[in-house]
N, C-alpha and C positions, 0 to 999 in steps of 0.2 A: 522382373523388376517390380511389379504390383508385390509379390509377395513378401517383396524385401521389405517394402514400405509399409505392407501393413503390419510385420513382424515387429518393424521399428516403432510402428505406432502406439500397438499392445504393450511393448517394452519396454517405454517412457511411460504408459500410463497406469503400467504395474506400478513402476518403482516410484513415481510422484506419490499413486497409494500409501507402498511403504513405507514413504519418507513422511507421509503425515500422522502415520500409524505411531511413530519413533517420537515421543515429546520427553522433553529432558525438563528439571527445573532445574536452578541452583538455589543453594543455601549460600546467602552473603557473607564475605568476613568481615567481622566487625575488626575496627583499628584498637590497637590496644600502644601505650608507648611503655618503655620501662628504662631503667638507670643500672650501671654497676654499684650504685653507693641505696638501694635503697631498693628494697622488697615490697613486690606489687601482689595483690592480693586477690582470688578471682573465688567467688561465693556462687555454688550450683544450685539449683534448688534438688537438686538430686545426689546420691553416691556418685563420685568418679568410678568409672568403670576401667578406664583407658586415656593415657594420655598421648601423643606423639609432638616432639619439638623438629621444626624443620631444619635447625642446624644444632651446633654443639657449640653456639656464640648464645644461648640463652639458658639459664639454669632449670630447672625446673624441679618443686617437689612438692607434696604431700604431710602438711605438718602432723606430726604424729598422736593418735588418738582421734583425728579429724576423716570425716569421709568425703565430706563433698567440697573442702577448700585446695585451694592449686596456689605456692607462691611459684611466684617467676621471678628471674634478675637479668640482667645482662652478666656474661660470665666475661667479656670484653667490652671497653666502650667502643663508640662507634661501629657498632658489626652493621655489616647489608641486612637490608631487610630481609624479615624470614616469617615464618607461622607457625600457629601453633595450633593443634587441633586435638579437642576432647570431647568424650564420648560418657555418654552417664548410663548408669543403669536402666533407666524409661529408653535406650536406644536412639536417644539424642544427637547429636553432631552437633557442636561447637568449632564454628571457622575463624581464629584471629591473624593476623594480620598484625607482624610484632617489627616495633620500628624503635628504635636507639634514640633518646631525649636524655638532655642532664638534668631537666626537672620536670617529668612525667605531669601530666595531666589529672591523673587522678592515683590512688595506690590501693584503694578498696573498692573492689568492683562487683553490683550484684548481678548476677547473670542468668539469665530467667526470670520466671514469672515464681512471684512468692505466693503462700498459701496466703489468699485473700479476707475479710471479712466475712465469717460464715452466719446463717441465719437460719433457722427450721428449712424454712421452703427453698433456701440455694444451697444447701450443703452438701449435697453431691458433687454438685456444678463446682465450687469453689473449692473443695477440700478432694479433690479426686488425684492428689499428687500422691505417689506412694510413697511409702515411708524408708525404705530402701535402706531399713535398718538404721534411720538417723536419729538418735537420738531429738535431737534438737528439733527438728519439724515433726516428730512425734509428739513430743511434750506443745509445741504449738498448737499441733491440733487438738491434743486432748484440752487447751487451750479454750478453742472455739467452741469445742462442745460443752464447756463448762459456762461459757460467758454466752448459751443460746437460752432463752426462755423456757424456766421449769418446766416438767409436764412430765410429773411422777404420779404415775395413776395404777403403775401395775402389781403383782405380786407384792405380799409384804408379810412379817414376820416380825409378832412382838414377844420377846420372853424375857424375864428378870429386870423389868423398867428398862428395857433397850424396843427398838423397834427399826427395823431395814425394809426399805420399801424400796424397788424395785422400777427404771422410768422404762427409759427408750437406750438400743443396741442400734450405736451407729457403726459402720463396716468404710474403712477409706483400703483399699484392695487386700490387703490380708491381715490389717489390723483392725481388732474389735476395740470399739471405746462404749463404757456400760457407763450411762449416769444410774445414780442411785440415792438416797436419803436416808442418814442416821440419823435418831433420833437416840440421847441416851439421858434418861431421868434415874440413872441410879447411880450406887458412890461412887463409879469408877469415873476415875477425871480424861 
């Protein structure tokens, strides 16, 4: 009988271990509402990778030439609620929570966090979203590096009244952005 109980003891205080060992989080879904009479608009800051629709009561697509925008419709009024979940290239998860309204709450929606205001000293920090082949947050950041404080001091090269000098090579994950300076004092316009 002792044996049993201490067996029992060990047994519960295994598995209490384990069970603290096991922590789970979730990612929240946000609410989204949409219409049959009117296309809602979902803005990534990243490439869509993957999308899945929880029923076949919600339309869903990828307008063409675009990477990281998602419209959605109601393909019936009033359907049961249902979800929607997308996945971007940074390995992302996106949870919504898609519910039937005749005049949606909003129809342009930006989802994530956008490239922020860059500066010399945060531009790691603020500009670290990859460019995941986007055109448009490409040109944004090339953007920021443009609108950061000169500081052309390196390399340079003058020949035929031209001259190109050389700044700083910013890197946002496997795009290079080079500042540089022309100077051109000869005919060519």
């Amino acid at each position: 009988m002792t044996r049993k109980c201490a067996f029992l003891i060990i047994s519960l205080v295994a598995s209490t271990a384990f069970a603290q060992t096991a922590k789970y989080s979730f990612i929240p879904a946000s609410r989204l509402t949409i219409t049959d009479n009117k296309t809602t608009n979902l803005i990534f800051p990243y490439s869509v990778q993957s999308i899945d629709r929880g029923s076949a009561d919600i339309l869903v697509q990828q307008p063409q030439g675009t990477e990281n925008i998602v419209q959605i419709k109601a393909g019936k009024p009033n359907f049961m609620q249902t979800n929607l979940s997308v996945i971007t290239i940074d390995g992302k998860l996106y949870s919504f929570t898609v519910d039937y309204a005749t005049q949606p709450s909003q129809l342009n929606v930006v989802v994530g966090k956008d490239v922020a205001a860059a500066t010399d000293s945060n531009f790691q920090a603020d500009v670290m979203l990859s460019s995941g082949n986007n055109i448009a947050l490409m040109e944004k950041v090339a953007g920021k590096v443009a609108a950061m404080k000169a500081c052309i001091n390196g390399k340079k090269d003058k020949h035929d009244e031209m001259q190109l000098q050389f700044g700083r090579v910013y890197i946002n994950q496997d795009v290079l952005y080079f500042r540089f300076k022309l100077l051109n004092e000869s005919n060519i316009s």
